[in-house]
N, C-alpha and C positions, 0 to 999 in steps of 0.2 A: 453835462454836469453829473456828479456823482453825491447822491445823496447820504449824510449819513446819520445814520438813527439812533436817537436819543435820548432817554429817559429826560422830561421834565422834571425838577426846574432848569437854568441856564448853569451852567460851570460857572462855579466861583473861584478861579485861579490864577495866577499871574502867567500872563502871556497864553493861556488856553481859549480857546476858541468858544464862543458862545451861542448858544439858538435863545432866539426873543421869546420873552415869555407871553409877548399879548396876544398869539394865538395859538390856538391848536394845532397850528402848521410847521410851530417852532419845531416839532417832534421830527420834520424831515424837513429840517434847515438845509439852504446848499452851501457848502463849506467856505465860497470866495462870500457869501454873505454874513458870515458869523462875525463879531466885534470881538476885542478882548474885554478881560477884567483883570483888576492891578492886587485888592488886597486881598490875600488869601495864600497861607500855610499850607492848606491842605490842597490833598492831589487834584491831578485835574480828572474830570469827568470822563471816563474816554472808554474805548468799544473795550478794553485790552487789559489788564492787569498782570501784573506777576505772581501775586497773590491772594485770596479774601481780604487781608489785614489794607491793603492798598485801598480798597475801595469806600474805607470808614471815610464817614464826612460830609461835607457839600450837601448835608441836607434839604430841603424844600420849603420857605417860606411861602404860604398859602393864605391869601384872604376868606374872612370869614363873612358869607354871602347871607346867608338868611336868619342866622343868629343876633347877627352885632345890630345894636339899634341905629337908629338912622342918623346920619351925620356925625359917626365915629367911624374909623378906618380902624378894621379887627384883624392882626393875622395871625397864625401860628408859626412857628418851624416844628417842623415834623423828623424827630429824631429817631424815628420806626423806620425811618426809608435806611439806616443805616444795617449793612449785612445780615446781622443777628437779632434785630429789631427795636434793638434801643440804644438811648446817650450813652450808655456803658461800654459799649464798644471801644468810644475813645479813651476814656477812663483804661482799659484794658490794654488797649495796645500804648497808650503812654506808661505806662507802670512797668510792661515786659522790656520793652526797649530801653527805658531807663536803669533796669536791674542788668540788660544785658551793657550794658554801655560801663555800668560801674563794676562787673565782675563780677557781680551777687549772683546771680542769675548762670550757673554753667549747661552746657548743653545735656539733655535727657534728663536735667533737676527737676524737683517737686514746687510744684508752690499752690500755697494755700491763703484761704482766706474765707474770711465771713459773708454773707452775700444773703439778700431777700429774695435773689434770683436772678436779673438781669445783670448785675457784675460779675456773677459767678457763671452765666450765658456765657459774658462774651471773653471772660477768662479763658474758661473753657474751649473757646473758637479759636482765640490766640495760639492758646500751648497746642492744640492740636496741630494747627499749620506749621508750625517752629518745631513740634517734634520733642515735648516738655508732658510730665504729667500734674495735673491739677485734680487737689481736693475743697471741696466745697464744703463749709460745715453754716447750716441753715437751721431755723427754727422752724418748728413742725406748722405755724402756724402761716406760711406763707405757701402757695396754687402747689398744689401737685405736678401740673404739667410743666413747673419750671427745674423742677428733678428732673422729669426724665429728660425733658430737653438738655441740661447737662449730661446724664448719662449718656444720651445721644452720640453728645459729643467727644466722650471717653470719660470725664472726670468722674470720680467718687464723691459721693454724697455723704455727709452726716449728718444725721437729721438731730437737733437739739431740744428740748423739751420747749413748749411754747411758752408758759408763764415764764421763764426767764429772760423769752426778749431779746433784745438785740447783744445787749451786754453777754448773755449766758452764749452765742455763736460766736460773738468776740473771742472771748475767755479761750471757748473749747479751740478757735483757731492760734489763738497763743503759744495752746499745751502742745496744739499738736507742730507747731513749727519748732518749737523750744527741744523738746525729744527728739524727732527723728532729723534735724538740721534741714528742715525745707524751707522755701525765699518766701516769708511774711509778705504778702502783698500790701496789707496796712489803707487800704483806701482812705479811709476815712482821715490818715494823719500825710500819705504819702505827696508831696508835693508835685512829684511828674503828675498827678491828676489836674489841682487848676490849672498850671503851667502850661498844658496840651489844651485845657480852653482859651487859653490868652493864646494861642499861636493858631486857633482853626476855628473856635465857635465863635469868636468877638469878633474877631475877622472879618468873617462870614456873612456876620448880620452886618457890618460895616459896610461889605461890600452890597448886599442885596440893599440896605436904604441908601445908599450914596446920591446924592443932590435932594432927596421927600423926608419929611418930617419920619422923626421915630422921638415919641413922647413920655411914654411908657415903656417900659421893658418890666415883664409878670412872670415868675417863676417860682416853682417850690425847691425845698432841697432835702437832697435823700445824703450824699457825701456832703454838699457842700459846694464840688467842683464848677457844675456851670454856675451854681451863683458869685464864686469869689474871682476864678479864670476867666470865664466873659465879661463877669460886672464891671471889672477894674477899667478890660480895655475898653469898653463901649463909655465908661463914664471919663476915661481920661480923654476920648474923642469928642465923647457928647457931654460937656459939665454940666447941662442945663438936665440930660434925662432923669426920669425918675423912675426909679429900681423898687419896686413892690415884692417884696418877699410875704410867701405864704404859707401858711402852716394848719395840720389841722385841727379844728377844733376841740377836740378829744385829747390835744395833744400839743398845747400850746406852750412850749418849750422856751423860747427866745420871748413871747408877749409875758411870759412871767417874770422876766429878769432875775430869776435865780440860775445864781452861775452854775458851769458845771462842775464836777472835780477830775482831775484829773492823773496821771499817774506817768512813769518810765515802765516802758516794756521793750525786752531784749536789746539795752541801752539807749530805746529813743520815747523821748515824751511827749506824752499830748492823748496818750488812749484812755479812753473812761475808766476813769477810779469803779466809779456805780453811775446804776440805772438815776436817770434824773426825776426828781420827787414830782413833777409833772406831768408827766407822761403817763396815757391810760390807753389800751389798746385802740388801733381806730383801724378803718380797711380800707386806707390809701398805703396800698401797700408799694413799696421802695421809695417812701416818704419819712421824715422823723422817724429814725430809731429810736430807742430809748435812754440817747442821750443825745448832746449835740457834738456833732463831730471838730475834732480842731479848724478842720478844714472850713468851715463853716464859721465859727469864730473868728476867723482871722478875716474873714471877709466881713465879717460886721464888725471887727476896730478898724476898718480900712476906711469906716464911715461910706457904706456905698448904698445902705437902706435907707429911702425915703420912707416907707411905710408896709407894717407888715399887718397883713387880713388873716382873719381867720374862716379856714373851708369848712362844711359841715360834710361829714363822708355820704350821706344821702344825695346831697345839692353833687357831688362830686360824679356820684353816679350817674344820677339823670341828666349832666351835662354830658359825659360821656357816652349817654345813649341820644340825647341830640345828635350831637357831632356825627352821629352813624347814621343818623335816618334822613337830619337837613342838611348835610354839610357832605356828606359822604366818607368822614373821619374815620378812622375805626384807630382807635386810641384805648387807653388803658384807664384806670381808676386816677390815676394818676397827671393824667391829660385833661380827665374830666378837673378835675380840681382846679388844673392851673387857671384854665379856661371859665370857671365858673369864678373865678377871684379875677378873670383879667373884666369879666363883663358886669361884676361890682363897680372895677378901677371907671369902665366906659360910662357908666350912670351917672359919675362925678365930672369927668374930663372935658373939659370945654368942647366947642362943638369946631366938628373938622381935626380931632388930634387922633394920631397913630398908637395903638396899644398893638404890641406881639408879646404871644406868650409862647411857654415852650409845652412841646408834649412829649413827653420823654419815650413815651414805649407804644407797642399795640395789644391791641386788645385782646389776641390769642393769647397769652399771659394769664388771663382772667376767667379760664372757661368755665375751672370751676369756683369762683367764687362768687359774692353778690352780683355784682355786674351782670351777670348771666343769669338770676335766680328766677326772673321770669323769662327769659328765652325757650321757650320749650321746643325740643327733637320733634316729637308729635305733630301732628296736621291741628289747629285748633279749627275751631266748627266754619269759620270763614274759610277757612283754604277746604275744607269736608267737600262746601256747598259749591266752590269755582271745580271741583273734584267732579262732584256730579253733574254738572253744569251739560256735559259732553257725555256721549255714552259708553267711553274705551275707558281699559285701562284705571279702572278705578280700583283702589287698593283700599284695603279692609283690614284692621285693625287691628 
């Protein structure tokens, strides 16, 4: 038999070959043992790629073991296992292949766009591999380390002043496509975004609960995209589920029902006129900009929200440092959030129902901001005293 090794969880792919997930053994499945699986767009799992962009997807649906109270079934999907470490990935590579597919997009072009950091990540991982250059224009107020991770990647950065918010990196990404003729990326309005979650993330989850209860489905949104691209199809499979959208409290955008306004920019509409009268800083960051994006609107006229909660950025962190110390998680502020509004939904949910929520990123993202403000480099006086414990090798301060 020839084993072959596999990162957990199973392939979600049409006609690809599967390892079971109910043991640890799955990892060195033997190949005439694998089953297939039918729904799924996205590639299949496998030793070999063509390129990074190939490998976006198929992320990990994981149960939540010492978190979720008892007599609820809790999972996540874990969208850090993707290349660059978050859902933006997909976001990214749907928007390059759709500017290439329609012309926009020629080879060695610029493209630009606004980003809190992980869409301008995984922008940046795209044009690299394709041979494109990309500028990022961010607000000064989002991690340090998500700069240089694009510079990493080659792109340029423009850092924008922070009190103007999401609106004022919009803007500056405007001027600077408008002037120098570079392909707008437009997330927030661009429709290859939901489109690429209606064909890999609805899918997805479709395929991982096929025949067991999925009762809830818990998400925040930063574009919009996995809540309107997954919500659709999971709700046009599943009529009965119930879609909980989340937002945070600092910042509660959609639970105000003032609309947004909006405007035409470089002949297409839907970009924020202005910053929306609701919005006050919060630090769930690649959550609620400072307006609501089309893309997200149109997902809530499609009627797909059953109920939307509000997160407190505190509750947001300390879930996010559960998930790392009982769960094994290592997720973003943003994970923590979802996860803390999916374990309000479980409080209320009758007993024996499925909640998943999504986590969008990890936690390196966040080194330096709250999330981390008490992790300290340092030895604290518990680790001093297992230090002394022994007589080698003791390091002095």
């Amino acid at each position: 038999q020839v084993l072959i090794r596999r990162r957990p969880p199973p392939i979600r792919s049409r006609g690809a070959m599967l390892c079971s997930v109910n043991s640890s053994a799955a990892r060195w499945a033997p190949a005439h043992r694998q089953a297939a699986r039918a729904i799924s767009s996205s590639g299949a799992r496998r030793a070999i790629y063509e390129d990074i962009t190939a490998s976006i997807g198929n992320t990990p649906v994981i149960k939540i073991n010492r978190l979720a109270p008892a007599g609820i079934n809790l999972y996540v999907k874990c969208e850090f296992f993707n290349p660059c470490g978050s859902v933006k990935d997909r976001l990214a590579k749907a928007i390059i292949e759709d500017a290439e597919q329609r012309g926009e997009l020629k080879p060695g072009g610029t493209v630009v766009e606004a980003t809190s950091g992980n869409t301008g990540i995984a922008l940046a991982m795209v044009c690299a591999q394709r041979g494109y250059h990309f500028v990022a224009t961010m607000a000064a107020s989002f991690s340090v380390e998500r700069r240089k991770v694009m510079r990493m990647l080659g792109a340029k950065v423009i850092v924008t002043p922070a009190p103007l918010g999401g609106t004022g990196m919009v803007v500056k990404a405007q001027e600077l496509a408008a002037k120098h003729g570079w392909y707008y990326a437009r997330q927030f309005e661009n429709e290859a975004n939901p489109a690429y979650h209606a064909q890999t993330t609805g899918p997805e989850i479709l395929t991982d609960f096929a025949g067991k209860r999925l009762d809830y489905w818990v998400t925040g949104y930063g574009t919009g995209g996995t809540f309107q691209g997954a919500g659709k199809v999971l709700k046009a499979a599943r009529p009965d589920l119930k879609i909980v959208l989340s937002e945070p409290r600092l910042a509660p955008l959609i639970t105000s029902g003032v609309k947004q306004e909006r405007m035409e920019v470089m002949g297409k509409f839907g970009a924020p006129a202005t910053g929306h009268p609701a919005w006050t800083p919060h630090p769930i960051q690649g959550w609620t900009p400072n307006f609501i994006p089309k893309i997200t609107e149109d997902g809530i006229n499609l009627g797909l929200i059953h109920e939307v909660l509000l997160v407190d950025g505190k509750e947001a962190i300390s879930t996010a440092i559960d998930l790392a110390r009982k769960e094994g998680i290592f997720c973003g502020i943003s994970g923590g959030a979802t996860v803390a509004t999916a374990l309000e939904v479980c409080k209320k949910a009758p007993p024996g129902s499925t909640v998943l929520a999504m986590i969008p990123d990890t936690a390196e993202r966040y080194l330096s901001t709250p999330l981390f403000a008490e992790i300290d480099s340092e030895m604290n006086e518990a680790e001093i005293e297992i230090a002394k414990s022994t007589p080698s090798a003791i390091y002095e301060s």
